[in-house]
N, C-alpha and C positions, 0 to 999 in steps of 0.2 A: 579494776580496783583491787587491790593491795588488802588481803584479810591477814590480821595478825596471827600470830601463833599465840595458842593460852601459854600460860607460865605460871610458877608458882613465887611470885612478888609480895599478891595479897594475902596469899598462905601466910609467908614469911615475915609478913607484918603483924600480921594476928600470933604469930610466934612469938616477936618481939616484944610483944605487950605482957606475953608472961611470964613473970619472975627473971625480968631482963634478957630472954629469951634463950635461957637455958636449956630447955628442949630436952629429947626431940616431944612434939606434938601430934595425938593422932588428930588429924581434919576429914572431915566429913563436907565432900559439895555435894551438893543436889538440886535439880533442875525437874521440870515437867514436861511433858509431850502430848498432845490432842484436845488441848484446851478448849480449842473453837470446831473440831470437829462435829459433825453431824449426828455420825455412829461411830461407834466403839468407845472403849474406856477411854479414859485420861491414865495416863502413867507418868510415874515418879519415877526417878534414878538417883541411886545417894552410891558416891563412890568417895571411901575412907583410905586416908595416906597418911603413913607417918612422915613429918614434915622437919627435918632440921635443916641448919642453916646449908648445909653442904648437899641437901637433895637436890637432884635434878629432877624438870618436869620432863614427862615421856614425850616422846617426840612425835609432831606430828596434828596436836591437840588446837580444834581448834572448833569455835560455832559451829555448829551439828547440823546448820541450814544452810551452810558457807560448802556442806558435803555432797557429794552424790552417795549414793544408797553403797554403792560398790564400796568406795571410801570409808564409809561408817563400818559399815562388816568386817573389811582388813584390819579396821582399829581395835573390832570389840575382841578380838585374844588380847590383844598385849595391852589392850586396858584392864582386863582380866589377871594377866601376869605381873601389870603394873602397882595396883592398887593393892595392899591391906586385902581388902573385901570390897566387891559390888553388887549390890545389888536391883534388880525395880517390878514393880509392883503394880497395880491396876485398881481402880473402880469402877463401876461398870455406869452403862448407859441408865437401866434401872435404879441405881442407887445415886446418880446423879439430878434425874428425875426425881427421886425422892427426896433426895436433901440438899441440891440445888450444887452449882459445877465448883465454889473456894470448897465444901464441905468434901467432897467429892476427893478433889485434889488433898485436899488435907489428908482422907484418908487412905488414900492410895501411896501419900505419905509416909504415914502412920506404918501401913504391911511394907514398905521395901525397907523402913526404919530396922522393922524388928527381925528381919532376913540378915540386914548388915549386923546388927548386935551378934544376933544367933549366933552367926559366923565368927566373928570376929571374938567372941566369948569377955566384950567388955563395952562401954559407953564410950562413942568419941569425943574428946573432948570439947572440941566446938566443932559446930553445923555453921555449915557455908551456905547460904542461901540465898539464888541467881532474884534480882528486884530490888523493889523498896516496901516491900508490902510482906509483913508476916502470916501466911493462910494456915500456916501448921495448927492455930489454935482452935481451929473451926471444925475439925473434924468433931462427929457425932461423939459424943461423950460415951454414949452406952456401948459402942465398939470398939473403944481402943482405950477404956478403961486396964484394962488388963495386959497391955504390951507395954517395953519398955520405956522410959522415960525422954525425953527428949533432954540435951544438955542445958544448962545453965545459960552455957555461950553460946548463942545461937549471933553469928553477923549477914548484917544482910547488905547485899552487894550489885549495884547496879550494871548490867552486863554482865556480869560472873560467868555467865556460856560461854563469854568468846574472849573473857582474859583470864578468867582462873581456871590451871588446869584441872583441878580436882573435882569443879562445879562439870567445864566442857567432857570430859569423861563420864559424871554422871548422865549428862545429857544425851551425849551419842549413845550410850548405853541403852537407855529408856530409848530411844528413836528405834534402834535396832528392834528392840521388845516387842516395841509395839506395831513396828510394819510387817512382823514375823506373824505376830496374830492377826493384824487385817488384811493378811496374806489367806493365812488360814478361813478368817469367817469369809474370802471370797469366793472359798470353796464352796461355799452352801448358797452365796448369793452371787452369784454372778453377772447379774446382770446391775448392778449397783455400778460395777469398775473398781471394786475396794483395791483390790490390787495394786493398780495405777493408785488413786486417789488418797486412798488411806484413809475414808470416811468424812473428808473433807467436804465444803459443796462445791463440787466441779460441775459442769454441765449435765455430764452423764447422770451423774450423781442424782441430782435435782429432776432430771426427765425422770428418770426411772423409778421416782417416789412417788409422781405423779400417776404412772402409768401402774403402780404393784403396790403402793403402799408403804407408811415403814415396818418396818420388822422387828422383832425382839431385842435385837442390836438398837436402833435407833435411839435418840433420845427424845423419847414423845413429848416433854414439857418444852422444846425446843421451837421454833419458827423452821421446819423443815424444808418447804420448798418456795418461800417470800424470798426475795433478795437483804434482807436485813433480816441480823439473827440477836433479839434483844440478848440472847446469854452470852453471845461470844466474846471473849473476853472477860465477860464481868467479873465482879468478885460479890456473890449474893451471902 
């Protein structure tokens, strides 16, 4: 099967729309990573480009599950070189637990937001946002009272991972992030498989929760070792 390359088409349509598309536009995509995971956080990736009609997309850019692990890593420099600013950000198992996995996402959101502002030293104009479903507004009020604002334009765009490239750049971005940390917490647990798995529920995964329990990583509000996991996916 034939996977497309991202592009910036939808960028440049969302350019078009403003003041006849005089430009240039800074765009911000962003995407999530470990939604249905077991353990570890959920991570966000927002990756900011300024967009005229004469930009080219980086090459290369495509669905971040469409990747081998190898693939993502070669990309993450010169998405780095590519982009304005990128950045991604995390919520954890425990605060997923507590305020349930759209909250979760939202504010894991909310930190790789204020990473890309920081950098960037301004608001992007419009946020590109992979779906049909806005979770940004969900995050817990009392924590992200105080970081930057999110724009006006916020577009939300169905597939956006694997046809816009500023959304798929966000994306591989946050994969990379986050297989780098459940690399790391496999150092402490090893016999989970994080590694290999990435806190998924894989076989191993699942034996080995039966057998040791879960651990501070986990997400104990979760259906850990049942074959149906009522959170995965959801949007609570």
């Amino acid at each position: 099967m034939t996977v497309l390359l991202a592009d910036l088409k939808v960028e440049k349509e969302i350019l078009a729309g403003f003041a006849g598309g005089a430009g240039p536009l800074v765009i911000a995509g962003m995407d999530e990573v470990g939604r249905g995971a077991l353990a570890g956080p959920v991570t966000v990736g927002v990756a900011a480009v300024t967009v005229s009609l004469d930009t080219e997309a980086m090459t290369g850019l495509r669905d971040s599950k469409a990747l081998s692990a190898t693939r993502r890593e070669g990309l993450e420099p010169k998405i780095v070189e590519w982009c304005d600013a990128v950045a991604a950000d995390h919520a954890s198992a425990e605060e997923i637990d507590e305020y349930g996995i759209s909250a979760g996402l939202a504010l894991a959101a909310r930190r790789s937001w204020t990473q890309l502002v920081n950098s960037l030293g301004r608001v992007p104009d419009v946020l590109l946002l992979d779906g049909r479903d806005n979770w940004l507004s969900r995050a817990p009020h009392q924590l992200v009272q105080d970081m930057p604002a999110l724009p006006h334009h916020i577009h939300l765009q169905i597939k956006a991972d694997a046809q816009c490239a500023s959304v798929a750049a966000a994306a591989i971005f946050a994969k990379v992030a986050r297989d780098r940390l459940m690399a790391e917490l496999d150092e402490q647990h090893p016999e989970f498989g994080w590694k290999k798995n990435k806190g998924y529920g894989a076989a191993v995964h699942r034996d080995a929760l039966l057998t040791y329990g879960p651990t501070s990583y986990h997400r104990r509000s979760w259906n850990l070792t049942g074959g149906h996991n009522p959170n995965q996916g959801a949007l609570l």
